[in-house]
C-alpha positions as CSV (number, residue, x, y, z in Angstrom):
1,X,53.5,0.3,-21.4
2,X,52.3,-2.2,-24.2
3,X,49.2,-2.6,-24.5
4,X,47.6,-6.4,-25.0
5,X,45.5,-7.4,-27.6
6,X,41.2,-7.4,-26.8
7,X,40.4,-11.3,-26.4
8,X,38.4,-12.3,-29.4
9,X,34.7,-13.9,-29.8
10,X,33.6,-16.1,-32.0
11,X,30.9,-15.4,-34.1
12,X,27.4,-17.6,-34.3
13,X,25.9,-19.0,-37.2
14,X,22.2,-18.9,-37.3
15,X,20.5,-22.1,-37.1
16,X,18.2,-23.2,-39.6
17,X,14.4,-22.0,-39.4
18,X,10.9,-23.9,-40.3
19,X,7.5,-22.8,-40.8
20,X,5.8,-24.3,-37.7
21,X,2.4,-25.7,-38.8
22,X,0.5,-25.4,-35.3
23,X,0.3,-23.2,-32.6
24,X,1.8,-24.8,-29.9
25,X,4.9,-25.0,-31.8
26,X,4.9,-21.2,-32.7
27,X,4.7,-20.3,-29.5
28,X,7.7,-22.7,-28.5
29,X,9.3,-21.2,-31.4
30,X,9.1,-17.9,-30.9
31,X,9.5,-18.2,-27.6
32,X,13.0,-20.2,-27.9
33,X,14.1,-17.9,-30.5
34,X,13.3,-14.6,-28.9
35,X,15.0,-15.7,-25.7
36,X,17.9,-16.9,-27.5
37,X,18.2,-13.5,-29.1
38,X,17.6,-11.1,-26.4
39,X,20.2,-13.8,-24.3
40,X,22.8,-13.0,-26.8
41,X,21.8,-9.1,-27.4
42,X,23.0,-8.9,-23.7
43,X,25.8,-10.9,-23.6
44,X,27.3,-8.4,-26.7
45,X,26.2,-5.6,-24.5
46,X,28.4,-6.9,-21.6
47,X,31.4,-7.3,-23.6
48,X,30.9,-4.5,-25.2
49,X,31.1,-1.9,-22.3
50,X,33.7,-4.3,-20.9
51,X,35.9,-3.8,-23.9
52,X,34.8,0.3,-23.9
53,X,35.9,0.7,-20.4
54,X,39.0,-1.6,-21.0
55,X,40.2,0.4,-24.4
56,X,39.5,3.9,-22.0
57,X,41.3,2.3,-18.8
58,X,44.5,1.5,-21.0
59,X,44.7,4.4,-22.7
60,X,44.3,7.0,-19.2
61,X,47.6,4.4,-18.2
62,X,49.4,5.2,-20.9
63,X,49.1,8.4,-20.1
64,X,49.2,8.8,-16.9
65,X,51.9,11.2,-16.2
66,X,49.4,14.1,-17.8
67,X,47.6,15.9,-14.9
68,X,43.7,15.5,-15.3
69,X,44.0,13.6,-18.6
70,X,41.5,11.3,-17.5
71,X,38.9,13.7,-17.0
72,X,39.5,15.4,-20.1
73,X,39.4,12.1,-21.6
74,X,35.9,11.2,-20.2
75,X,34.5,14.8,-21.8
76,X,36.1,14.7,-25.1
77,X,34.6,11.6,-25.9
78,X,31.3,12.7,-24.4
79,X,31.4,15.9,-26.9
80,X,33.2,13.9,-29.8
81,X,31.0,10.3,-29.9
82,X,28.1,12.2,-28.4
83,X,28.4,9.5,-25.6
84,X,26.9,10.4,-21.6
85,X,29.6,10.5,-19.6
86,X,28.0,8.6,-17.3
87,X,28.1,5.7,-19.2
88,X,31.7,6.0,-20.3
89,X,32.4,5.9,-16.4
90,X,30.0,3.4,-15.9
91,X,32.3,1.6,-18.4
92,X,35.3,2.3,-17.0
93,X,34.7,1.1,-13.4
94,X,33.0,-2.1,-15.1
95,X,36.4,-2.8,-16.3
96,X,38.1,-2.0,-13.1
97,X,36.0,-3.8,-11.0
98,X,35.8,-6.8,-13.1
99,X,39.4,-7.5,-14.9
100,X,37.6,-10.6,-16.5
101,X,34.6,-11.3,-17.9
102,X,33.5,-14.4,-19.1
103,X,31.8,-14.3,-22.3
104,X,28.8,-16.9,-21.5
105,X,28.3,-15.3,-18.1
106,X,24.4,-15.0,-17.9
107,X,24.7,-11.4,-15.8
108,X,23.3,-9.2,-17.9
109,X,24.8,-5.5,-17.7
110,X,22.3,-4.2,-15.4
111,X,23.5,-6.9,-12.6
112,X,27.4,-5.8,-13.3
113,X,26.4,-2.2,-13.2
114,X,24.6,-2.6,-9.4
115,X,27.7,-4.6,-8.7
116,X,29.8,-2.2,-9.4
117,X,28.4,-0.2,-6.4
118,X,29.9,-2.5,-3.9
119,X,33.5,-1.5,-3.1
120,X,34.5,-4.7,-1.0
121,X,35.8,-7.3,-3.7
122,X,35.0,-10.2,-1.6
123,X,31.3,-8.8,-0.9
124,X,31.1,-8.6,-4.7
125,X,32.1,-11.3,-5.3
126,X,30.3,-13.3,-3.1
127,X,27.0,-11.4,-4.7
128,X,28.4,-12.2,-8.0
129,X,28.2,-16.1,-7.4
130,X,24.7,-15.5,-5.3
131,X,23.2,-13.9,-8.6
132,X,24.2,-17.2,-10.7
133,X,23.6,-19.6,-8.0
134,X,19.7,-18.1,-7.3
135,X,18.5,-16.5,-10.9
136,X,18.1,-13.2,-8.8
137,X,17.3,-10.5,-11.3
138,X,18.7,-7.0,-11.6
139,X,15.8,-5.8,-9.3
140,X,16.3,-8.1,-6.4
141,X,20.2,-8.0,-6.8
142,X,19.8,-3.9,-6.6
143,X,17.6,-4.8,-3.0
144,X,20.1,-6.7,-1.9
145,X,23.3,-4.0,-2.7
146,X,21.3,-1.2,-0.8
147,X,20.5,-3.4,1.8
148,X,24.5,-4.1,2.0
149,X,25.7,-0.5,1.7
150,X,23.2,0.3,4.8
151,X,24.9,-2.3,6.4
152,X,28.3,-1.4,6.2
153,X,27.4,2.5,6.4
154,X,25.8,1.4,10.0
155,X,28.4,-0.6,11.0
156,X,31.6,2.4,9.9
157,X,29.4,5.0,11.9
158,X,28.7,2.6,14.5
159,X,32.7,2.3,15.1
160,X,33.5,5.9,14.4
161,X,31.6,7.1,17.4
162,X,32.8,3.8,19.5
163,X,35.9,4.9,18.7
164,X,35.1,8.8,20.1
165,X,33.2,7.4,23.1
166,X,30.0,8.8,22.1
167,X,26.4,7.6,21.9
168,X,24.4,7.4,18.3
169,X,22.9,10.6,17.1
170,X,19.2,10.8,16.5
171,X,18.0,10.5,13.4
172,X,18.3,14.8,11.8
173,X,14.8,16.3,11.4
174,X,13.8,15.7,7.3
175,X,12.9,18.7,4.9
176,X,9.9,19.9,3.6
177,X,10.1,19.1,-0.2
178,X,10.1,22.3,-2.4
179,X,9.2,21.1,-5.7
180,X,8.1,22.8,-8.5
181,X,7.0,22.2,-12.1
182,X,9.1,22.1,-15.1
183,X,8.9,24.5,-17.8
184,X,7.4,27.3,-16.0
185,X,9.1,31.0,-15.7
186,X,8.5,34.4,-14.6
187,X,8.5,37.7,-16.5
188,X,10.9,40.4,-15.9
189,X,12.3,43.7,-17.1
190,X,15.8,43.8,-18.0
191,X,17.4,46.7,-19.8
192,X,16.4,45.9,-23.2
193,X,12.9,45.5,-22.0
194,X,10.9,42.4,-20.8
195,X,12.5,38.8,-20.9
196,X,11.6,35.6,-19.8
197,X,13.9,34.3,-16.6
198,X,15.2,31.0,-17.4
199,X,17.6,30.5,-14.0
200,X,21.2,31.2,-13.7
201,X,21.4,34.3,-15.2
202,X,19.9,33.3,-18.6
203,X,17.5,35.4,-20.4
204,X,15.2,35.0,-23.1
205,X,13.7,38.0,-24.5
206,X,10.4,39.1,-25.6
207,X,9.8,40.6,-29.1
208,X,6.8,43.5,-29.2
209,X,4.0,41.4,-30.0
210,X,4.6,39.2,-27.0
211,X,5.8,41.7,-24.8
212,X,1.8,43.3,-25.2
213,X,0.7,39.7,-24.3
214,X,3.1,39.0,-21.4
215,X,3.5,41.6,-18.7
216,X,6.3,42.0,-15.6
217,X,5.4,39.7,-12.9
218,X,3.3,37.1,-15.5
219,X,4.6,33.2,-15.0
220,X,4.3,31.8,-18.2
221,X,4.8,28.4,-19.7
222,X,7.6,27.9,-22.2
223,X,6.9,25.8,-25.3
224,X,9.2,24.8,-28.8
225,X,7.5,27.5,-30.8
226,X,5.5,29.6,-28.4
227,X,5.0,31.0,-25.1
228,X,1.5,31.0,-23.1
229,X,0.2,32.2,-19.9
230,X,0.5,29.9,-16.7
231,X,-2.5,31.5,-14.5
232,X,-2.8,28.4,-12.3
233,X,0.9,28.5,-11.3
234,X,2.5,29.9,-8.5
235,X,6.2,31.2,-8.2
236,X,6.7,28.5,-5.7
237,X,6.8,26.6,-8.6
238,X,9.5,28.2,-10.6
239,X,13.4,27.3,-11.1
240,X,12.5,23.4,-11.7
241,X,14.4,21.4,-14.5
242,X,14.3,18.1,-15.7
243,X,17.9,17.1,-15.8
244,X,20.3,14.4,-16.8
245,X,22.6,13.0,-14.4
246,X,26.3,13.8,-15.8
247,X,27.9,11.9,-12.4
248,X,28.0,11.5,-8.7
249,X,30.5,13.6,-7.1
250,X,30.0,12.7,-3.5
251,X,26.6,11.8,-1.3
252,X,25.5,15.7,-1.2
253,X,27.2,16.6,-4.9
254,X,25.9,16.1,-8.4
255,X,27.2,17.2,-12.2
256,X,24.0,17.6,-14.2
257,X,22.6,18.8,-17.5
258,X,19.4,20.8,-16.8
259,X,17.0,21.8,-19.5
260,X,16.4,25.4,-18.6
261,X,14.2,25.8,-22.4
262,X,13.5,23.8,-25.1
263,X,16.4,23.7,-27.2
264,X,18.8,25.4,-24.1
265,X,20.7,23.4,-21.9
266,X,23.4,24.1,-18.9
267,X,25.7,21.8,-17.1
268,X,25.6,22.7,-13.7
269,X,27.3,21.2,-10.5
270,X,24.7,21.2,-7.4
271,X,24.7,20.3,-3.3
272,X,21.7,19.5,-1.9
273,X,20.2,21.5,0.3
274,X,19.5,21.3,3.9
275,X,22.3,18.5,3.9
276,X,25.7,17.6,4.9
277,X,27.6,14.0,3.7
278,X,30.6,12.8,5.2
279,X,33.8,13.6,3.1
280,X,34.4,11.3,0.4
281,X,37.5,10.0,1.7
282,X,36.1,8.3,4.7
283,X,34.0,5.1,4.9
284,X,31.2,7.0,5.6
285,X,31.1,9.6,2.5
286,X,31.8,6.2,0.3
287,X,28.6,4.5,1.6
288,X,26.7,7.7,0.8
289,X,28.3,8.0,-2.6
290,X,27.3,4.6,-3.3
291,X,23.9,4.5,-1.8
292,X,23.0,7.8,-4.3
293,X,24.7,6.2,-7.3
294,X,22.2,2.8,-6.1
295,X,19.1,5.4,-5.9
296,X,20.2,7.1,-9.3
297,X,20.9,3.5,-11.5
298,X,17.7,2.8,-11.4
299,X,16.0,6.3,-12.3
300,X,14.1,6.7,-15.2
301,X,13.6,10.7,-14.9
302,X,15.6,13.3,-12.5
303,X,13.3,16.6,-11.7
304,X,15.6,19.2,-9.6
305,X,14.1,22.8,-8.1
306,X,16.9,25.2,-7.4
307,X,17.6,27.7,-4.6
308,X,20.2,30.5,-4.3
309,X,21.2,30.9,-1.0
310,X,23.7,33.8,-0.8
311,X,25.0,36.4,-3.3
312,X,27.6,34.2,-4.6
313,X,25.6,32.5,-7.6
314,X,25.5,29.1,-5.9
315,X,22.8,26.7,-6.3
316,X,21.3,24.2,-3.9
317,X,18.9,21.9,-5.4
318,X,15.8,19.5,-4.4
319,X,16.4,16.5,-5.9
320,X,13.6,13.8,-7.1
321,X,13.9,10.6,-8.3
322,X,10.8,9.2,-10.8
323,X,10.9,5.1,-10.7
324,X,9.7,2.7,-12.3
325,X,7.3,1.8,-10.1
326,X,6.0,5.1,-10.5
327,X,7.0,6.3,-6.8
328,X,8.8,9.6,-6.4
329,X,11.9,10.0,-4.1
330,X,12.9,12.6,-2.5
331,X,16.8,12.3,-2.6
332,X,18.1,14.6,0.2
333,X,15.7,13.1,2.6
334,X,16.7,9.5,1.7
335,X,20.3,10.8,2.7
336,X,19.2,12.2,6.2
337,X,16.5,8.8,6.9
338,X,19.3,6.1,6.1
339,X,21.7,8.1,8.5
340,X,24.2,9.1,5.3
341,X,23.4,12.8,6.4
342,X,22.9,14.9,8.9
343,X,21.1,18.9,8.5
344,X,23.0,21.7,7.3
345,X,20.9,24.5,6.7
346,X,23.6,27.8,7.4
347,X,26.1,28.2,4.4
348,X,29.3,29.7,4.7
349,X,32.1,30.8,1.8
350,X,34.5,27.7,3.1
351,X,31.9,25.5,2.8
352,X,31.7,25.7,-1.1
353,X,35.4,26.2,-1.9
354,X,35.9,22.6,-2.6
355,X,32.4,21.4,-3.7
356,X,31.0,24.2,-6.1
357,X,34.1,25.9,-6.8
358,X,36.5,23.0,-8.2
């Protein structure tokens, strides 16, 4: 397969500048030059994840008779460039999704990244020309995607139980959040002596002089260069991470990196607890995949508490979004109010085969 040269752009050449003598032209100055900047700052940003995910798409082609190249691509350049995955996908399906991109399009990447989370081309399209055509911003054109995704997951589950003659389900009972507070452990005794439980099977240990300070049973809170007593915590509290999101699996399935220390990290597939999506091949588990990558796009932290439900070293987690508003949401039951879930509280071995196991 040949692969065609990237489309060139032309570079700008700075217009000339004068000392204004007033204020009133400073401002006008400033202000005409500042949004003339950040204008073109974004168009380079656009073309440059277009031509990212472009150089990434090609390249997975042209070798597309190697099983699970793609993937491997996605993480050797994560590990290599010190790029998140998630943006390399992000990059990827920008591509995809949008074969051309004009390069004095005003959509700045935040509108082409919400896009991106309608599937229907003509939907998209039709959104796309709506953006231009009504100066939405990235805020009201995410409203306006969610609102869509809603839709359309109504209207598939609507037909699916048409279809099987049965009457909508009521809406599954939600859970009662358990969230905790990052950075706190307990103390245990291992072997070697007392150690600090960081989750997942991780350990760090206690040297003499804090193993006098720190006794079995003690939640402590864990610091860069020391370690201190937590007596106002609880152990309701324990086994919560900030975390990165690595990518969006399915509605009820996430890859992230958790910080489990300072300095100690762990990449960690999780399902949500108390909650079961559709399978990602139907219409359903693709509305739910999309309405959790909508939730996540706008994000600015990720805070996940962890349970262990069974001897089999498999995690559930409580998953809370931080916006920028400076709500809090509760992802799993977002999933079960919207209808793009319904309760799953007993676990079985089948059950994870696919999910946690692949």
């Amino acid at each position: 397969m040949a692969i065609q040269p990237l489309p060139t752009m032309r570079a700008t050449v700075p217009v000339a500048l004068t000392v204004p003598h007033a204020y009133p032209e400073l401002r006008r100055a400033v202000e005409a030059t500042l949004l003339t900047g950040q204008r073109a700052i974004e168009r380079a940003k656009v073309r440059t994840y277009w031509e990212t995910g472009w150089l990434i798409n090609e390249h997975i082609l042209l070798n597309g008779d190697r099983a699970d190249y793609g993937a491997k691509v996605f993480q050797r350049l994560e590990r290599d460039l010190k790029i998140s995955r998630r943006i390399l996908y992000q990059c990827a399906q920008f591509a995809r999704m949008f074969p051309i991109v004009n390069g004095r399009s005003q959509l700045s990447w935040a509108h082409y990244r919400t896009l991106c989370q309608v599937a229907d081309d003509s939907q998209r399209n039709l959104l796309e020309k709506q953006v231009g055509e009504n100066a939405w911003t990235s805020e009201q054109l995410a409203v306006r995607v969610r609102e869509l995704n809603l839709a359309s997951a109504a209207e598939s589950a609507s037909d699916h139980q048409a279809l099987r003659g049965i009457m909508p389900l009521d809406k599954p009972a939600v859970l009662t959040p358990r969230r905790g507070t990052p950075g706190l452990h307990l103390v245990v005794e291992r072997d070697a002596g007392l150690a600090v439980d960081l989750g997942f099977k991780l350990y760090r240990p206690l040297d003499s002089a804090q193993a006098l300070r720190f006794e079995k049973g003690r939640i402590v809170r864990l610091g860069l260069e020391r370690i201190t007593r937590a007596d106002d915590a609880t152990q309701t509290e324990l086994f919560t991470y900030a975390v990165t999101l690595r990518r969006v699996i399915d509605g009820d399935t996430l890859v992230v990196e958790l910080e489990v220390a300072p300095l100690t990290r762990l990449e960690l597939k999780l399902r949500l607890r108390g909650l079961d999506c559709p399978e990602i091949s139907t219409p359903e588990g693709k509305a739910a995949k999309r309405f959790v990558d909508g939730l996540l796009a706008t994000a600015i932290g990720l805070t996940v508490t962890t349970t262990k439900p069974d001897k089999y070293d498999r995690y559930l987690a409580d998953v809370f979004i931080a916006t920028t508003s400076g709500d809090e949401i509760f992802l799993n039951n977002a999933l079960l109010d919207t209808g793009h879930a319904v309760r799953k509280d007993a676990w079985e071995f089948r059950d994870w085969e696919k999910e946690m196991l692949g």
